[in-house]
C-alpha positions in Angstrom: -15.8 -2.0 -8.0 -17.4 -3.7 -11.3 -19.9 -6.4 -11.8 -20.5 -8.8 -9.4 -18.5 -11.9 -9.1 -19.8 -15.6 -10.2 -18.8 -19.1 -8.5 -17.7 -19.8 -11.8 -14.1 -20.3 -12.5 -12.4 -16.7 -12.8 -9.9 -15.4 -15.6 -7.8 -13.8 -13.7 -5.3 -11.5 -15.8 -3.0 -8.7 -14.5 -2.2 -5.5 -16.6 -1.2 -1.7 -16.4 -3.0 -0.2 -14.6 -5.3 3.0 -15.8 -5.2 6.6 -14.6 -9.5 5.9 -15.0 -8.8 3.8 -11.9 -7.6 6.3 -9.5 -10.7 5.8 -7.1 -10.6 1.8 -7.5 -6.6 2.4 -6.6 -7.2 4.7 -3.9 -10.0 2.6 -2.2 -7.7 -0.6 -2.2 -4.7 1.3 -0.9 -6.9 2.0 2.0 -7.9 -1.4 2.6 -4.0 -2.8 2.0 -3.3 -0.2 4.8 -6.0 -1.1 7.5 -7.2 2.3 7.3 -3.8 4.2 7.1 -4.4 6.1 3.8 -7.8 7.3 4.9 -6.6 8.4 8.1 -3.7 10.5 6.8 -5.9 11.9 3.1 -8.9 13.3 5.8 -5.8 15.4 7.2 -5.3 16.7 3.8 -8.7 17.3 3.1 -10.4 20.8 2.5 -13.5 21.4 3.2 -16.2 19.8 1.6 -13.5 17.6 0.4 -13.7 13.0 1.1 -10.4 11.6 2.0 -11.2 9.2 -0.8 -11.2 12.1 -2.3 -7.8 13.3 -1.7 -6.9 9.8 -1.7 -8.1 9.6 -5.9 -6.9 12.6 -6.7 -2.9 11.8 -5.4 -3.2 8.3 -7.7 -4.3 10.1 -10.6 -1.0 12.0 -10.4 1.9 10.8 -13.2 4.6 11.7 -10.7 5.6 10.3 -7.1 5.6 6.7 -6.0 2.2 6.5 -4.9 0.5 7.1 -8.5 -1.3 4.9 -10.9 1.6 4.8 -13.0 3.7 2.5 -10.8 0.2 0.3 -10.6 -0.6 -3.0 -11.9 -4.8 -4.3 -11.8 -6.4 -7.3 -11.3 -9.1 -8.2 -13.6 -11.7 -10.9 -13.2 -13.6 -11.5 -16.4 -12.5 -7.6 -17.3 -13.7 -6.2 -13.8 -10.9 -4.6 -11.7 -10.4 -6.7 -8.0 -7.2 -6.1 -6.7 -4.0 -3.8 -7.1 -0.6 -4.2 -6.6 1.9 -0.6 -6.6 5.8 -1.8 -6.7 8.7 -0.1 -7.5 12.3 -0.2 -6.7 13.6 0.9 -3.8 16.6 3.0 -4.3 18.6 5.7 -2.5 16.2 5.5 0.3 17.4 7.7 3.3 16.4 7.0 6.9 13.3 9.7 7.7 14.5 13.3 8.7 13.1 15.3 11.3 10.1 16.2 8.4 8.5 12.9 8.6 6.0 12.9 11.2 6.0 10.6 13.9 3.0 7.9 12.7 5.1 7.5 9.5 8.5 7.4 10.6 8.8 3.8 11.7 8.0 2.8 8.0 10.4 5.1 6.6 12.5 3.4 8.8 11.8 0.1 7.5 12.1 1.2 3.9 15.6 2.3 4.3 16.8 -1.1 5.7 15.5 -2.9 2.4 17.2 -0.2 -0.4 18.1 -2.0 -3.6 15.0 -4.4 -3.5 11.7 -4.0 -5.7 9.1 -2.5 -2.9 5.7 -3.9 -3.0 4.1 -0.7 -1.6 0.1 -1.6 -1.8 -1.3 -5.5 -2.5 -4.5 -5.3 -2.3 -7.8 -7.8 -3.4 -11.7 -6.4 -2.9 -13.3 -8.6 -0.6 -15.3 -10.5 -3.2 -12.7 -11.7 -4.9 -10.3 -12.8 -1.8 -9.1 -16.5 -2.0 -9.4 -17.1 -5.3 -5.7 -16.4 -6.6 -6.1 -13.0 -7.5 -3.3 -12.1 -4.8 -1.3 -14.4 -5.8 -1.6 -13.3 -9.4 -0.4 -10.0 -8.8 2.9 -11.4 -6.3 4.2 -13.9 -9.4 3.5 -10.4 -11.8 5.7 -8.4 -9.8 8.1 -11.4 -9.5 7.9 -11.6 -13.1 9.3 -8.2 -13.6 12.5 -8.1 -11.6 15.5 -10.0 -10.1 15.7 -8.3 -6.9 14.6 -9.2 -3.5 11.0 -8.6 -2.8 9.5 -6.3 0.3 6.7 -4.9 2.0 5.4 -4.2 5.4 2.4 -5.5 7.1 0.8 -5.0 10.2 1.6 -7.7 13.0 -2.4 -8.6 13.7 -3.0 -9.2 10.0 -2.7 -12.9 10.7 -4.1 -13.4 7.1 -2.5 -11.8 5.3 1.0 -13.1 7.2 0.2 -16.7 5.9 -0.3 -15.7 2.4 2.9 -14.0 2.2 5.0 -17.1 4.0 3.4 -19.2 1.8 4.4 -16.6 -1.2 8.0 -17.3 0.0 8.4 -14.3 2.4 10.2 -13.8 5.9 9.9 -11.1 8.1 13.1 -9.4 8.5 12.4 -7.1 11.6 9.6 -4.7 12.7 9.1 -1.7 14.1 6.2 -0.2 16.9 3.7 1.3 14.9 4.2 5.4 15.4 1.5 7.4 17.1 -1.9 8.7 16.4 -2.5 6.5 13.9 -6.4 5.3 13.0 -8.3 3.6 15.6 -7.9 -0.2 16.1 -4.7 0.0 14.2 -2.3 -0.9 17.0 1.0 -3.2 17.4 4.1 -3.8 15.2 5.0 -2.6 11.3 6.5 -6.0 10.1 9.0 -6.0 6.9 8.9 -9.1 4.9 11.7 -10.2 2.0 11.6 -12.9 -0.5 14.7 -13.5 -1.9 14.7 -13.1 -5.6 15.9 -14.8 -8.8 
């Protein structure tokens, strides 16, 4: 993920991100996700084929909301450390019969928070955590709308719960997390709102 970090100071800076990035996008999702993305691109896998693999190929895409395109980077002294995809969340539906059951309890969630600007992935590289890099990329997406702000976590992530209260989220409500999902991923989807401007 770049050049190792320094002690020293960072200069954090958030920009557009860069199709170039699809496997740096793709590996954070996974990480945002606690293993979700992986779990779900090895099911769309071919043989001889990674799910980071799949995973790079679907944010290189220019269409869709999960795509390079709706992301914003992190850079530490120019080296990319965390990502944040947002858009807004309109015309959301509740999930049809299509949707398969691990996924349909955060479709579910989605369509409670239509109208709001949906932070989909947040996510910082390990090397780089506690240093304001997260909280770089919240005040960024801030910085870009009016509307309410939401995303879902998972109810163990005690972490990453503290960091968004302190970033001015509540959870709303949460859902059981669906079945078959990846090992050790087990409990509640949690949706969290900041009110906006």
């Amino acid at each position: 993920m770049g050049a190792p970090l320094t002690a020293t100071a960072p200069i954090i800076q958030v920009r557009a991100a860069r199709r170039a990035e699809a496997r740096t996008i793709a590996r954070l999702t996974d990480i945002a996700g606690e293993g979700l993305a992986s779990h779900l691109w090895s099911h769309m896998a071919g043989p001889n084929e990674s799910a980071l693999s799949v995973g790079t190929a679907r944010a290189a895409r220019c269409d869709g909301a999960f795509s390079w395109r709706n992301a914003r980077t992190s850079t530490w002294h120019g080296a990319a450390v965390g990502i944040v995809i947002d858009y807004d969340l309109d015309d959301v539906e509740p999930p049809g019969a299509d949707v398969p059951p691990l996924l349909r309890p955060l479709c579910a969630l989605e369509a409670e928070v239509a109208g709001t600007r949906y932070i989909n992935v947040l996510a910082v590289c390990a090397q780089a955590r506690r240093r304001g890099v997260a909280s770089a990329l919240i005040a960024d997406v801030a910085a870009r709308t009016d509307r309410d702000m939401t995303l879902i976590m998972a109810s163990g992530n005690d972490a990453a719960r503290a960091f968004y209260v302190l970033q001015g989220f509540e959870e709303v409500t949460r859902r059981p997390m669906g079945p078959r999902g990846p090992k050790g991923l087990t409990g509640a989807w949690c949706l969290m709102r900041r009110p906006g401007r």
